[in-house]
N, C-alpha and C positions, 0 to 999 in steps of 0.2 A: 749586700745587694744595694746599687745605687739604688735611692728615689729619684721618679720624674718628677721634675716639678717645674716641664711645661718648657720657657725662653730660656731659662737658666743651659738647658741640657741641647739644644740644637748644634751648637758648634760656635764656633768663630766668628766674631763681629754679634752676639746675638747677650740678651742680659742685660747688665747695668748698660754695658758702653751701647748698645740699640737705642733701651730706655733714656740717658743722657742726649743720649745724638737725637731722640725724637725732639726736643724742642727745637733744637738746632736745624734738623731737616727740614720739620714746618716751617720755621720760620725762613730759614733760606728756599726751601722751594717757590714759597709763594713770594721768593723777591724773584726769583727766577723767571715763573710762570709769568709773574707781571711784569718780566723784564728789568727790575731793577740790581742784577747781582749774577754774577757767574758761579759757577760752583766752587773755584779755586778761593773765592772769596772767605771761606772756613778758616784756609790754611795762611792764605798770602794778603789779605785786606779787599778791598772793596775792587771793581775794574769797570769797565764801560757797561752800562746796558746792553742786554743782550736776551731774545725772544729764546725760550726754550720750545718754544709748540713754531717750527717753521712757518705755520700758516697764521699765528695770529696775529700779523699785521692787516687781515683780509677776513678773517674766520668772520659768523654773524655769531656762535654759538654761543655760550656761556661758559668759562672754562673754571673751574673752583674743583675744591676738596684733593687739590695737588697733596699726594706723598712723596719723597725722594729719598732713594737709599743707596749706597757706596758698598763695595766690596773692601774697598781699602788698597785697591791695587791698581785705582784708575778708570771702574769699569764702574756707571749710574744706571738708574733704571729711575725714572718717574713713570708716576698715574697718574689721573685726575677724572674727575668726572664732567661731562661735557655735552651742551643738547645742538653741539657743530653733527650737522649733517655730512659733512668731509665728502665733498661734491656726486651727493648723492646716495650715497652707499653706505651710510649710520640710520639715516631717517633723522627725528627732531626730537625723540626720547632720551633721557637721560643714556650716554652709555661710558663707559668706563676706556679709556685712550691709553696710550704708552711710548715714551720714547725711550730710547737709550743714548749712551755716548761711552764710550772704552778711547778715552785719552782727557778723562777726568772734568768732562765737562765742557771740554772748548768746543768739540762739534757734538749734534744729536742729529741721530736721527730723526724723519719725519712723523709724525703722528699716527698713529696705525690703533683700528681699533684690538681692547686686547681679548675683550670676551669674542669667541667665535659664533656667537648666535648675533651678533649686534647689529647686522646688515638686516637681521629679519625678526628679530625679537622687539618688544611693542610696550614691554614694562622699563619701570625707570633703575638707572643700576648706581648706583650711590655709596660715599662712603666707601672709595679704595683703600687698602694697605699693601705694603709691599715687604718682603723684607729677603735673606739671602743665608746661605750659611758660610760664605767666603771660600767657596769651593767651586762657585761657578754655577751653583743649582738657586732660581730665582723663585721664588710663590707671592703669588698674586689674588687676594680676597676681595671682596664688595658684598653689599647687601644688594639684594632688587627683590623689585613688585613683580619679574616675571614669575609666570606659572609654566613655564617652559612644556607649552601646549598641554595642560592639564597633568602633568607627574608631578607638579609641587604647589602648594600652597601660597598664596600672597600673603 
């Protein structure tokens, strides 16, 4: 009988080569986030600047705690944590954001909140991860201060 032992056993893209590629992700995410670096840049060297979050050449929010993860076939998914109102419909609380791009980075989509209570939940959501099992199936964590109207604890 195999043992689970957690990252190891998820599938494809997931273990050492995840844990490797996390410093790699950090640290290109957040050249991304800030503009500094394309995603291609892993593979092919550096390219122009380029905004991953469409709105933040205008956003007021705070954008940090960027992750970004690859399927390996073309297809990104980043998170971050962000107190952007995104014209009206987040509030000013921390809430957890997403984009995607399925042609490796050159376009993303725009910024969309990813927790579905975010329009109306009132605690701070922090600390995203993301990660994939190269099958197409994506998971998405955070921590938060909500009590998701009294059924959980801060």
């Amino acid at each position: 009988m195999k043992k689970q032992t957690g990252a190891s056993d998820w599938g494809r893209g997931q273990g050492r080569k995840a844990l490797a590629g996390l410093a790699l992700g950090m640290a290109l995410g957040m050249a991304l986030l800030l503009g500094l670096a394309h995603p291609a840049t892993a593979q092919h060297g550096f390219t122009s600047p380029a905004l991953l979050n469409s709105n933040g050449a205008g956003d007021s929010g705070n954008d940090i705690d960027l992750r970004i993860t690859t399927d390996g076939v073309g297809n990104w998914v980043a998170v971050w944590r962000s107190h952007e109102n995104l014209n009206g419909t987040a509030g000013t609380d921390g809430d957890i954001f997403v984009a995607t791009s399925a042609d490796d980075g050159g376009t993303w989509t725009g910024p969309a909140l990813l927790n579905t209570n975010g329009t109306s939940d009132s605690g701070s959501d922090y600390d995203p991860q993301v990660t994939t099992d190269g099958g197409g199936n994506w998971v998405a964590v955070w921590n938060s201060t909500e009590n998701l109207n009294g059924t959980a604890g801060t």
